[in-house]
PyMOL commands that place a pseudoatom at each C-alpha (Angstrom):
pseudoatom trace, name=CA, resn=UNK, resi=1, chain=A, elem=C, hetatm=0, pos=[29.662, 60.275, 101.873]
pseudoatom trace, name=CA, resn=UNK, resi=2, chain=A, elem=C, hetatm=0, pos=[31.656, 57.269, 101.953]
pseudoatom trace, name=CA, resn=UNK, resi=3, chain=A, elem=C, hetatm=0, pos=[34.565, 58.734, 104.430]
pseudoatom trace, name=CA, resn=UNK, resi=4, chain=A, elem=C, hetatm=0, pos=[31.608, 59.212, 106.978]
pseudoatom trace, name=CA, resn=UNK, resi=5, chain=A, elem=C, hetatm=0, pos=[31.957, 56.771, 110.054]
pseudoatom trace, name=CA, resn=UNK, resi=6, chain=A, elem=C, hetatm=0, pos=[29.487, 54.160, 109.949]
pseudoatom trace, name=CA, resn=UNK, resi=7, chain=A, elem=C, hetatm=0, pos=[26.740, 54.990, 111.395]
pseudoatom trace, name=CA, resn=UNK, resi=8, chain=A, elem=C, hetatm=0, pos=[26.828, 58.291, 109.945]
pseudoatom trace, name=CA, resn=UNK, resi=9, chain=A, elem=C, hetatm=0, pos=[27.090, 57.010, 105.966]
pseudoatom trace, name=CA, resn=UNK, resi=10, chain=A, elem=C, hetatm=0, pos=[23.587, 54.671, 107.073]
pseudoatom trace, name=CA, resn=UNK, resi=11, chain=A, elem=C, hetatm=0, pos=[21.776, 57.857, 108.569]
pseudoatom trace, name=CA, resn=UNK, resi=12, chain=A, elem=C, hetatm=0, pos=[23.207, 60.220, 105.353]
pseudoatom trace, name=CA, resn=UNK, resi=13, chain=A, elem=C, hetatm=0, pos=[22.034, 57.660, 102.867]
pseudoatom trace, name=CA, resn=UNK, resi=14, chain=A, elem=C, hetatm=0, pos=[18.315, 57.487, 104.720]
pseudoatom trace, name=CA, resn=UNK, resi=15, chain=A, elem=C, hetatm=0, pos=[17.527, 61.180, 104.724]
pseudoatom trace, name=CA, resn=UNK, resi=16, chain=A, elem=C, hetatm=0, pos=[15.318, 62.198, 101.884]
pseudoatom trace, name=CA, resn=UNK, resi=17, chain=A, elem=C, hetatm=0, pos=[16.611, 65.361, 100.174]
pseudoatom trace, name=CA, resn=UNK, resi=18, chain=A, elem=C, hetatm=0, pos=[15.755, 68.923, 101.177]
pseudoatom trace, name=CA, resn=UNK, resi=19, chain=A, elem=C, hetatm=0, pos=[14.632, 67.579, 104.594]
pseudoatom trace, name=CA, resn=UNK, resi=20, chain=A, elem=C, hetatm=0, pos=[15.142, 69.717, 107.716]
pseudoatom trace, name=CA, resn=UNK, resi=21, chain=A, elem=C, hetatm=0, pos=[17.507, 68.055, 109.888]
pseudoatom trace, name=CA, resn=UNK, resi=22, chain=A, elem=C, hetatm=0, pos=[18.901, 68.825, 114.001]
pseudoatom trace, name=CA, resn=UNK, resi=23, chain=A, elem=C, hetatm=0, pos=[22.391, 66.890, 114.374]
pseudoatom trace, name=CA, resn=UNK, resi=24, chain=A, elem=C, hetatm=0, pos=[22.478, 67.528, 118.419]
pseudoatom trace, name=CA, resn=UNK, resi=25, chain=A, elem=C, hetatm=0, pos=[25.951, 66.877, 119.374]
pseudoatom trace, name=CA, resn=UNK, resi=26, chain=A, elem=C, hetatm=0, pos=[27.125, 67.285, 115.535]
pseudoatom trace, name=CA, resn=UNK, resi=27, chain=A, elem=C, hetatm=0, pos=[30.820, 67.310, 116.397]
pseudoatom trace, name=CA, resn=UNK, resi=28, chain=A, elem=C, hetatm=0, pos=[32.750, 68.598, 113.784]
pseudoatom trace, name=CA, resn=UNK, resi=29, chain=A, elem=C, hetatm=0, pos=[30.129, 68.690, 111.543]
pseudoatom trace, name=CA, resn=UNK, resi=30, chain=A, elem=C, hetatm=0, pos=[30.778, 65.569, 108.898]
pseudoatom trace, name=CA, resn=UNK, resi=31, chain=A, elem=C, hetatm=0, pos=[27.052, 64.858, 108.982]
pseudoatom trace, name=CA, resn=UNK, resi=32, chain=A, elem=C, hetatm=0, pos=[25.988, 68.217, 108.259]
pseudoatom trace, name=CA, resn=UNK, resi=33, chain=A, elem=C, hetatm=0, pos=[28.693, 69.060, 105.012]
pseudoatom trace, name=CA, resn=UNK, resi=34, chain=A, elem=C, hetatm=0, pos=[27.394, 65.389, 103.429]
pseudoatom trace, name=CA, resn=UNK, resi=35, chain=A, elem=C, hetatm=0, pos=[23.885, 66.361, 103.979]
pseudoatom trace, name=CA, resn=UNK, resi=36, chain=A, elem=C, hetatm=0, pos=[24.375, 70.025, 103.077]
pseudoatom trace, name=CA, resn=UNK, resi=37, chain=A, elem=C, hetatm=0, pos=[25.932, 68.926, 100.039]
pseudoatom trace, name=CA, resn=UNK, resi=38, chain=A, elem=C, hetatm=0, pos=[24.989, 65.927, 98.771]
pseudoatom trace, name=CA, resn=UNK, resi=39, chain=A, elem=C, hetatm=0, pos=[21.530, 66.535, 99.535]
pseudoatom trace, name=CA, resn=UNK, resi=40, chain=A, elem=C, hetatm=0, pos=[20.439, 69.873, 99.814]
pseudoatom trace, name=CA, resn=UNK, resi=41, chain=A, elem=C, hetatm=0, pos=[19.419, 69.428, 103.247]
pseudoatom trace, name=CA, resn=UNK, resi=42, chain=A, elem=C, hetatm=0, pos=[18.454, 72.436, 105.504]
pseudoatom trace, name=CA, resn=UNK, resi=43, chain=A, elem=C, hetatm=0, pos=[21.056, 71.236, 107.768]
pseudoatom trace, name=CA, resn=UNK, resi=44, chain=A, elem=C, hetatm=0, pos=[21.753, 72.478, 111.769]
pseudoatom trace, name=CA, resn=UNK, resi=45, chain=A, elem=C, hetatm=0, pos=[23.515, 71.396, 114.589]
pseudoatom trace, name=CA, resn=UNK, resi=46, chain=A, elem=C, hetatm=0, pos=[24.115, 71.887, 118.223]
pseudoatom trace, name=CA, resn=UNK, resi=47, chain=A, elem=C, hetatm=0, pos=[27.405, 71.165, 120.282]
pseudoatom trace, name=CA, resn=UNK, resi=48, chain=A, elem=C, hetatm=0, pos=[28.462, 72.003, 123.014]
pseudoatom trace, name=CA, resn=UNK, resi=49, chain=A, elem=C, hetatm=0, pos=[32.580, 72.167, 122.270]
pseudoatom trace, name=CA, resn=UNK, resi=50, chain=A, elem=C, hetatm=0, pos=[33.226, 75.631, 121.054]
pseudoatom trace, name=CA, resn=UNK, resi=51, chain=A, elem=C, hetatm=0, pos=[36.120, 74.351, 119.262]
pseudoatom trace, name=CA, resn=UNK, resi=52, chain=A, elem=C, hetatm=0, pos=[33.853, 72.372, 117.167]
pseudoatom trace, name=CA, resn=UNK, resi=53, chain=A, elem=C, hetatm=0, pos=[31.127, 74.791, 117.139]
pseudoatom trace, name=CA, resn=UNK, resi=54, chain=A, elem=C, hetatm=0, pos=[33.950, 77.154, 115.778]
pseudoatom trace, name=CA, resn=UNK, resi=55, chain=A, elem=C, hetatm=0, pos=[35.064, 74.550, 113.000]
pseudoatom trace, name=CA, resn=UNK, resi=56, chain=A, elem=C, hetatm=0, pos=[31.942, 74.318, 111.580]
pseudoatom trace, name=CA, resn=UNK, resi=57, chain=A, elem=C, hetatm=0, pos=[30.994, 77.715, 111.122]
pseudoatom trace, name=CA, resn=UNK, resi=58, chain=A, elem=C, hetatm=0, pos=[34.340, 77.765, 109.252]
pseudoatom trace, name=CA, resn=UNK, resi=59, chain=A, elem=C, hetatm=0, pos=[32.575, 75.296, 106.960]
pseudoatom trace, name=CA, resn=UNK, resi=60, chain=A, elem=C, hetatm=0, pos=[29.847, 77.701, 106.866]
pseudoatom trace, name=CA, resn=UNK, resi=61, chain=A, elem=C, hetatm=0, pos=[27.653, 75.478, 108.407]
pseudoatom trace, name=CA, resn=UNK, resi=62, chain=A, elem=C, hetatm=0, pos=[25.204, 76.873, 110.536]
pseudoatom trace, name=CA, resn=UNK, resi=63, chain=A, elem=C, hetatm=0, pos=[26.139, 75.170, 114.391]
pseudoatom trace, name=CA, resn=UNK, resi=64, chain=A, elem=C, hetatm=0, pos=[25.177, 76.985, 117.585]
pseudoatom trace, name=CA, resn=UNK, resi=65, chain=A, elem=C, hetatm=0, pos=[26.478, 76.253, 120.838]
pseudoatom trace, name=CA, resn=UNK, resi=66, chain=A, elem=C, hetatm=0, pos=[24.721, 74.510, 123.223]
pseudoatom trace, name=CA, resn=UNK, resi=67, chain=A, elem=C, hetatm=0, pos=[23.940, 72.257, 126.138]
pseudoatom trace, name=CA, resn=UNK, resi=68, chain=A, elem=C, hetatm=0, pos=[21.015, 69.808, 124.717]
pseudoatom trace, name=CA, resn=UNK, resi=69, chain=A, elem=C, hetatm=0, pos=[19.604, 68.925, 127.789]
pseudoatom trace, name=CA, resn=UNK, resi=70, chain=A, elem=C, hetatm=0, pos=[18.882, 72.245, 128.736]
pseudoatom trace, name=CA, resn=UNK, resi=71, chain=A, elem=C, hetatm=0, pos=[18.155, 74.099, 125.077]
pseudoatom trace, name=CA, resn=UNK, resi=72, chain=A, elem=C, hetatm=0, pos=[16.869, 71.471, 122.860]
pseudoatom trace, name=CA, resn=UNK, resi=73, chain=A, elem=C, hetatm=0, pos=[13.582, 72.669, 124.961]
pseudoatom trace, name=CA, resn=UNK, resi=74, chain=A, elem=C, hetatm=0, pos=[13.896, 75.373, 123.272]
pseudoatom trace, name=CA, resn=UNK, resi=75, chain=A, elem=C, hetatm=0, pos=[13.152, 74.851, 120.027]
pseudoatom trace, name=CA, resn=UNK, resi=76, chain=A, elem=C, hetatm=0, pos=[9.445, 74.055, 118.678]
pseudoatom trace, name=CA, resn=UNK, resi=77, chain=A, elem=C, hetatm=0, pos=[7.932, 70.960, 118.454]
pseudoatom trace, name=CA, resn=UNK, resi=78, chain=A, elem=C, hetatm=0, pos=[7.930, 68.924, 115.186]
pseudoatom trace, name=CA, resn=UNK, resi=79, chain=A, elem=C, hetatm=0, pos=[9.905, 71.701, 113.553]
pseudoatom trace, name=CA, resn=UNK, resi=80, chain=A, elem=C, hetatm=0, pos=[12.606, 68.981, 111.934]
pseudoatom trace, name=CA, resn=UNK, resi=81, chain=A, elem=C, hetatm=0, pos=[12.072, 66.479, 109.538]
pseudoatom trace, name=CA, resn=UNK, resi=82, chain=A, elem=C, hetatm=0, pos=[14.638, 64.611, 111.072]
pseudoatom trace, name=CA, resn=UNK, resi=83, chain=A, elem=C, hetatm=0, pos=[16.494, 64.768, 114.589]
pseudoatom trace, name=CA, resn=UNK, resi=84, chain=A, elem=C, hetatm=0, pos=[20.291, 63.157, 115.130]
pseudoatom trace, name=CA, resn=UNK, resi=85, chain=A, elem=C, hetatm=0, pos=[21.836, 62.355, 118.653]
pseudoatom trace, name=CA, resn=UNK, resi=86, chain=A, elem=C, hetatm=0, pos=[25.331, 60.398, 117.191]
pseudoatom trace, name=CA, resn=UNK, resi=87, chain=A, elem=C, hetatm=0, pos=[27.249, 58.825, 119.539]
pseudoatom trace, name=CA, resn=UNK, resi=88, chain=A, elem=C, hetatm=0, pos=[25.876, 61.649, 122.482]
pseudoatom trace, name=CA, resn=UNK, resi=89, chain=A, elem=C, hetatm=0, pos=[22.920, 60.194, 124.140]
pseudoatom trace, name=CA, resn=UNK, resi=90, chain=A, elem=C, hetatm=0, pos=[24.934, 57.864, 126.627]
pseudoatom trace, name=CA, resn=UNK, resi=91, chain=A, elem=C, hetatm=0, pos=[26.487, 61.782, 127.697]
pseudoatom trace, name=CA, resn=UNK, resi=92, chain=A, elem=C, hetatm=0, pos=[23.331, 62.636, 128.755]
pseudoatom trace, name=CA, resn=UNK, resi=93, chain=A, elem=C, hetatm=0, pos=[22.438, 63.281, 131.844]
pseudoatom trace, name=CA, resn=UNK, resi=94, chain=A, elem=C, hetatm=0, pos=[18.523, 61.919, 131.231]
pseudoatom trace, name=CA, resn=UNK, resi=95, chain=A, elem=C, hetatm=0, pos=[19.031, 59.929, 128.284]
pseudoatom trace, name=CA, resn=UNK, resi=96, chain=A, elem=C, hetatm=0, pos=[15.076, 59.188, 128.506]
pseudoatom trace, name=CA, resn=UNK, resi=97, chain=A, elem=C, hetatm=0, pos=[14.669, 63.194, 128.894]
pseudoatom trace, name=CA, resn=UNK, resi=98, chain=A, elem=C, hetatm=0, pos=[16.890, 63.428, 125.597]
pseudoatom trace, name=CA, resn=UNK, resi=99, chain=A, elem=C, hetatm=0, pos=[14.942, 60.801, 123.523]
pseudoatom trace, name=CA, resn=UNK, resi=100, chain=A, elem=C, hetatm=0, pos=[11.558, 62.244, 124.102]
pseudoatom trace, name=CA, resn=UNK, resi=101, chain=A, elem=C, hetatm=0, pos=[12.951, 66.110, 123.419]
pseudoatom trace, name=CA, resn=UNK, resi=102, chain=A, elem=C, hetatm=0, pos=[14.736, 64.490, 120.308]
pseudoatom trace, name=CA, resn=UNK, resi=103, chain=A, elem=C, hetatm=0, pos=[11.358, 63.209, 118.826]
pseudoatom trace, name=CA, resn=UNK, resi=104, chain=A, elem=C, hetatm=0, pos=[9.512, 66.316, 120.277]
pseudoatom trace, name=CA, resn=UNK, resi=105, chain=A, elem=C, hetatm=0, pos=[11.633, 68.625, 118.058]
pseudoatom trace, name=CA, resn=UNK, resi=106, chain=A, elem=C, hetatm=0, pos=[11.856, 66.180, 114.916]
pseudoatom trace, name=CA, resn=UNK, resi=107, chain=A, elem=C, hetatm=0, pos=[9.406, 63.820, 113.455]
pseudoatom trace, name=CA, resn=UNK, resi=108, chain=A, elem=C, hetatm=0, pos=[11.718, 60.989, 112.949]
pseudoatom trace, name=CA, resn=UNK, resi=109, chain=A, elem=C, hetatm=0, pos=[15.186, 60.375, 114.420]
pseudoatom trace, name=CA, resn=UNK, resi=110, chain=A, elem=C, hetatm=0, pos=[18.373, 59.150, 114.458]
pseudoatom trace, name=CA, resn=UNK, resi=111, chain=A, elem=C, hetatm=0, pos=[20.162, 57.798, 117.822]
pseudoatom trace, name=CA, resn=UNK, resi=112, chain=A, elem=C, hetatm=0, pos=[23.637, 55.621, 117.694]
pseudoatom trace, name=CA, resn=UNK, resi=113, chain=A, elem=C, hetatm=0, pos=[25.275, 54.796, 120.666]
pseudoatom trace, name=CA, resn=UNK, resi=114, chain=A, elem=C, hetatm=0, pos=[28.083, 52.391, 121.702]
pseudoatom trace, name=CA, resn=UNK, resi=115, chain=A, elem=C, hetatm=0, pos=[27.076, 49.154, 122.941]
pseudoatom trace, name=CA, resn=UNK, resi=116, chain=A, elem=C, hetatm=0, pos=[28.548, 48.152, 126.411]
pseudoatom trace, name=CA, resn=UNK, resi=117, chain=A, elem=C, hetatm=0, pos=[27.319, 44.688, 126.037]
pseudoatom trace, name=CA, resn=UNK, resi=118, chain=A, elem=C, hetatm=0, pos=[30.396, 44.027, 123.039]
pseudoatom trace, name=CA, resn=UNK, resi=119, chain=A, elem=C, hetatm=0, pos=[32.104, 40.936, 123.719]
pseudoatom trace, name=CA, resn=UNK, resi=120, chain=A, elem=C, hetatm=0, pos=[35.225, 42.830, 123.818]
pseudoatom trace, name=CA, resn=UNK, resi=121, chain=A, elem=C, hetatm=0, pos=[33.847, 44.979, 126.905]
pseudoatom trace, name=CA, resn=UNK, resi=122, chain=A, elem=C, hetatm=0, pos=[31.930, 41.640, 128.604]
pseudoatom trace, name=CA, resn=UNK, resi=123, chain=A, elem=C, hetatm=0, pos=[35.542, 40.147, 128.588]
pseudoatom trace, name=CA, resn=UNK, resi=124, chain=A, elem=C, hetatm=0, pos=[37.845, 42.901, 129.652]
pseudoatom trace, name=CA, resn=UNK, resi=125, chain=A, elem=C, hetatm=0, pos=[35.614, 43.134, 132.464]
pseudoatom trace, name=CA, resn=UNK, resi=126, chain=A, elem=C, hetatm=0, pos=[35.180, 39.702, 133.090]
pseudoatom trace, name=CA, resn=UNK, resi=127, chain=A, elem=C, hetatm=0, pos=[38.911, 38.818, 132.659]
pseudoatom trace, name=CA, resn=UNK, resi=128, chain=A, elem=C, hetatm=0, pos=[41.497, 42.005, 133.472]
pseudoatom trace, name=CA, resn=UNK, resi=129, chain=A, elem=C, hetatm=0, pos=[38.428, 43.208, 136.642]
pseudoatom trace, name=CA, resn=UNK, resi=130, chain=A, elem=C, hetatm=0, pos=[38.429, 46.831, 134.922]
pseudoatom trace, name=CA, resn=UNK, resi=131, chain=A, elem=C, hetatm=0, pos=[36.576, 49.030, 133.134]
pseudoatom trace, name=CA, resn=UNK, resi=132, chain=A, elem=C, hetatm=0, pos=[37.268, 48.633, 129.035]
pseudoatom trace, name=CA, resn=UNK, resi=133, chain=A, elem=C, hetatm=0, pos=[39.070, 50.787, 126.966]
pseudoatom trace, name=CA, resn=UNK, resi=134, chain=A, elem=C, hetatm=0, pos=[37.963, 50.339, 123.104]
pseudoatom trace, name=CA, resn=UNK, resi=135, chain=A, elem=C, hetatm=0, pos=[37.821, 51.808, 120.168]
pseudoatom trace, name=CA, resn=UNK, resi=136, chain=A, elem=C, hetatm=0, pos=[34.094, 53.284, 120.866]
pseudoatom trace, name=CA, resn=UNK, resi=137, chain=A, elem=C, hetatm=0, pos=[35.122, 54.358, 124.490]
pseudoatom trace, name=CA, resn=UNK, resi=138, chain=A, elem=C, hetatm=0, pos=[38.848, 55.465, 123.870]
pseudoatom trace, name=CA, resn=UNK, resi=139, chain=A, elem=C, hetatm=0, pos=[39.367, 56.869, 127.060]
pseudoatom trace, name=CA, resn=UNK, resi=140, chain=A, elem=C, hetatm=0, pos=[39.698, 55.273, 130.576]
pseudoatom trace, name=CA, resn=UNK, resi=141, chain=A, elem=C, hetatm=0, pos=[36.271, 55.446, 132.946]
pseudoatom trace, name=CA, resn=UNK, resi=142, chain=A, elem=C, hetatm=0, pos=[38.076, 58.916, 134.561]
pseudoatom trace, name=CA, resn=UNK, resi=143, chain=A, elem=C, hetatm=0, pos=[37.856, 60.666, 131.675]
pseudoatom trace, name=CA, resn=UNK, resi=144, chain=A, elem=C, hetatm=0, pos=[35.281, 59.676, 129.527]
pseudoatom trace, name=CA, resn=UNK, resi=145, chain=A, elem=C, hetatm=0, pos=[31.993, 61.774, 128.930]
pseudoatom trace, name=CA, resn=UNK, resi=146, chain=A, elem=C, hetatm=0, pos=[30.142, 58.999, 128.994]
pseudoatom trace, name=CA, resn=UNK, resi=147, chain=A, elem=C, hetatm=0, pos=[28.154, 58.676, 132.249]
pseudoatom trace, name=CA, resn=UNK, resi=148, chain=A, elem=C, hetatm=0, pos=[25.163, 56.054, 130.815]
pseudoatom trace, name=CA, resn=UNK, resi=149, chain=A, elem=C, hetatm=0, pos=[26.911, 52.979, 129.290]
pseudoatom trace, name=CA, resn=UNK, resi=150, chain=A, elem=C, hetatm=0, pos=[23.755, 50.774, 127.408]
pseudoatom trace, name=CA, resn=UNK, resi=151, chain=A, elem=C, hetatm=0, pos=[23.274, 47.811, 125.937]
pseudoatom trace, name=CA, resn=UNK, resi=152, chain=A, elem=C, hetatm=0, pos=[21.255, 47.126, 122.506]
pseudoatom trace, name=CA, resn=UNK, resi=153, chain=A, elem=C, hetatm=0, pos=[18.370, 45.352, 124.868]
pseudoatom trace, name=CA, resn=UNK, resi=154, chain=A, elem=C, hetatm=0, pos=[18.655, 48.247, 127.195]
pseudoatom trace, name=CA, resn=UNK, resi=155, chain=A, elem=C, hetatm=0, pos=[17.878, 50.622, 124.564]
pseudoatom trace, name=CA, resn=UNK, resi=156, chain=A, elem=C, hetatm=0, pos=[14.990, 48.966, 123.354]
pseudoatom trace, name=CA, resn=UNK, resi=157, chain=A, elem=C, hetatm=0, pos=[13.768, 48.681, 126.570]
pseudoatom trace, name=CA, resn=UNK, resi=158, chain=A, elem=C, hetatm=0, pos=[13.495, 52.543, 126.977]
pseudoatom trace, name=CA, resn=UNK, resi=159, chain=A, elem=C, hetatm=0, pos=[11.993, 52.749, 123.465]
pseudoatom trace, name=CA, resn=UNK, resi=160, chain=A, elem=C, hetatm=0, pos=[9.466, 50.569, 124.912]
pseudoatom trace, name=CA, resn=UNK, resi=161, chain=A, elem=C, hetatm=0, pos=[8.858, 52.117, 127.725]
pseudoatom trace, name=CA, resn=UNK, resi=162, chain=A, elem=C, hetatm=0, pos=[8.780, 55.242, 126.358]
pseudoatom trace, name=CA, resn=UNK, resi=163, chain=A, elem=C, hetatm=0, pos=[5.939, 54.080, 123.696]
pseudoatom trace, name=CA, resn=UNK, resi=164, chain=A, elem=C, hetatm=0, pos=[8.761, 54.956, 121.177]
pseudoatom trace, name=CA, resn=UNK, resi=165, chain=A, elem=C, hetatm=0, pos=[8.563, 52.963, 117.699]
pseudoatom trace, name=CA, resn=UNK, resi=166, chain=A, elem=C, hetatm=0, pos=[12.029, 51.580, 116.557]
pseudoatom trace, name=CA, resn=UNK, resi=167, chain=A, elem=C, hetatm=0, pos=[11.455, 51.517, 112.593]
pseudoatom trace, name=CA, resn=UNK, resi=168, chain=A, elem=C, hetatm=0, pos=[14.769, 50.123, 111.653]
pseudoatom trace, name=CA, resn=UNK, resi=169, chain=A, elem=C, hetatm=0, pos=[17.541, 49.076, 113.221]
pseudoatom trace, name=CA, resn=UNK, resi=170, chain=A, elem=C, hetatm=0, pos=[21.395, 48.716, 112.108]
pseudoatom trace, name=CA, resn=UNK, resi=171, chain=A, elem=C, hetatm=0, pos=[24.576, 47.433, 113.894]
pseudoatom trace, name=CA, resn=UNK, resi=172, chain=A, elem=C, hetatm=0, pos=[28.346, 47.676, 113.508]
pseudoatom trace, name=CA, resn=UNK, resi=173, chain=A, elem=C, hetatm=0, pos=[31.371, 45.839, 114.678]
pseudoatom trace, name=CA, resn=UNK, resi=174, chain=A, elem=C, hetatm=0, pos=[34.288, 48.579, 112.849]
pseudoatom trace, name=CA, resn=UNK, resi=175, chain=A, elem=C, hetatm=0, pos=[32.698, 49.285, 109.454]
pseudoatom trace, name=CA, resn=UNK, resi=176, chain=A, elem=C, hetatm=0, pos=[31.142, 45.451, 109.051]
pseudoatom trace, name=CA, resn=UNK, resi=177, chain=A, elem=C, hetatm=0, pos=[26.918, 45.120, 109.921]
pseudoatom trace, name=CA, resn=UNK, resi=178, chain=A, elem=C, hetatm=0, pos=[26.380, 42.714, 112.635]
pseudoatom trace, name=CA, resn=UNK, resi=179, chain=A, elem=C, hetatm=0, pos=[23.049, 40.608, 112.378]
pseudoatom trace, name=CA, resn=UNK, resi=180, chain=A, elem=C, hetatm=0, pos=[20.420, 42.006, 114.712]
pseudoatom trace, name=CA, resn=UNK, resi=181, chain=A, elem=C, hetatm=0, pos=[19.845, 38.679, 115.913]
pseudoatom trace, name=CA, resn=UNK, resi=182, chain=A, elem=C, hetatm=0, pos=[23.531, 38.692, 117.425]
pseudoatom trace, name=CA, resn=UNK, resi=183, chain=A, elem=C, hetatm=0, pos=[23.502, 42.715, 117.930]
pseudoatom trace, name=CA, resn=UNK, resi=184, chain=A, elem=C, hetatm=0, pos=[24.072, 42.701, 121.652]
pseudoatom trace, name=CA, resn=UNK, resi=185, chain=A, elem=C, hetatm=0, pos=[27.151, 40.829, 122.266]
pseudoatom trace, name=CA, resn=UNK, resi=186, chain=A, elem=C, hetatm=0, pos=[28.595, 40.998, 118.493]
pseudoatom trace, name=CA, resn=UNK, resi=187, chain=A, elem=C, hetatm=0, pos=[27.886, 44.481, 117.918]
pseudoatom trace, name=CA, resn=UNK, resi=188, chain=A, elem=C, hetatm=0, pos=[30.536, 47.280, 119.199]
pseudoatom trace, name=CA, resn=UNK, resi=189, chain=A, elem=C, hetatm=0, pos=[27.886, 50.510, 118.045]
pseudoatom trace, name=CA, resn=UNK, resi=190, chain=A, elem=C, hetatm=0, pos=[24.313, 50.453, 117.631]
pseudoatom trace, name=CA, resn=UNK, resi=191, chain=A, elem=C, hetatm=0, pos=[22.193, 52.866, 115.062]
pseudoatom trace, name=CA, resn=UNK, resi=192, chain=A, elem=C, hetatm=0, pos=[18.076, 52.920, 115.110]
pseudoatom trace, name=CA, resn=UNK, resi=193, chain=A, elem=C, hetatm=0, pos=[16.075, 55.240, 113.178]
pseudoatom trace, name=CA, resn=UNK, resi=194, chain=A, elem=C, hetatm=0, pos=[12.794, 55.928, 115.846]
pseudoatom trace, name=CA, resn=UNK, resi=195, chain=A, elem=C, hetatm=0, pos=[9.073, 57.310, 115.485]
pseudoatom trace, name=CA, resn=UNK, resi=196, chain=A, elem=C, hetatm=0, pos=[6.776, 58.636, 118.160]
pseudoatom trace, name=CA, resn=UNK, resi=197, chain=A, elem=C, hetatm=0, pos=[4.346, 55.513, 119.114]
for i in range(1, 197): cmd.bond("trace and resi %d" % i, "trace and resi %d" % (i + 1))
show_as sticks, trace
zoom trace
């Protein structure tokens, strides 16, 4: 598990073995081989690139494709140990939708997201006047996916308001963990592991 991205090694190394786990958004399906294999996890995903969706059935990893903020409604309630939205909920189009569906469907969960409030982004903005191009948002404001940029305090804000409990908490600047103390202008990513209130 250690050629995982960061907050993907942190969420692998915190779910307990033969759990049931929902990777929404799984990507190419890293998550799901690590957890599949190193853990024996009952592992799914959803994703909406068929390309991916097509990669990881290659794997033999069981992905459907999928829109999750119309089918996650889909599925049952509480029927996943554990629910992951990595890197995907500042895509949605309702993140708040998306975090209550995500801890409808699994008792626990998983959420990372890039932190807009980086130093590196306050700066580029504040000194070049334009919108940043880093290594969490690779792509200029045309392209990108992401239509919700957040902030580590705007995050726990919704979990708030939301009556959402944020059980722990872990932040990243490249592969080194930030202090939370300093998490919203040192961190570049953000990972929280979340409980219904």
């Amino acid at each position: 598990m250690a050629d995982l991205r960061p907050d993907l090694a942190v969420i692998a190394d915190h779910i307990r073995p033969h759990s049931r786990v929902l990777d929404i958004g799984c990507g190419d399906g890293a998550l799901l081989a690590a957890l599949r294999d190193g853990k024996q996890v009952d592992a799914r995903g959803m994703e909406i690139d068929g390309g991916c969706v097509e990669r990881c059935v290659a794997q033999g990893l069981s992905v459907v494709q999928g829109d999750a903020g119309r089918d996650l409604a889909e599925y049952p309630g509480a029927s996943f140990d554990y629910a992951v939205l990595s890197q995907t909920l500042q895509t949605a189009s309702r993140p708040d939708r998306m975090l209550t569906e995500l801890l409808r469907v699994g008792r626990r969960a998983f959420v990372s997201f890039p932190n807009f409030a980086y130093w590196r982004m306050r700066s580029s903005l504040l000194l070049a006047g334009r919108m940043p191009v880093t290594r969490a948002l690779p792509v200029s404001w045309y392209e990108t996916q992401n239509i919700h940029h957040m902030t580590v305090k705007d995050f726990e804000q919704l979990a708030s308001d939301l009556d959402v409990r944020l059980e722990r908490r872990w932040f990243f600047t490249r592969e080194r963990p930030i202090r939370p103390a300093a998490a919203n202008w040192r961190a570049e990513s953000a990972l929280y592991e979340l409980q219904r209130g």
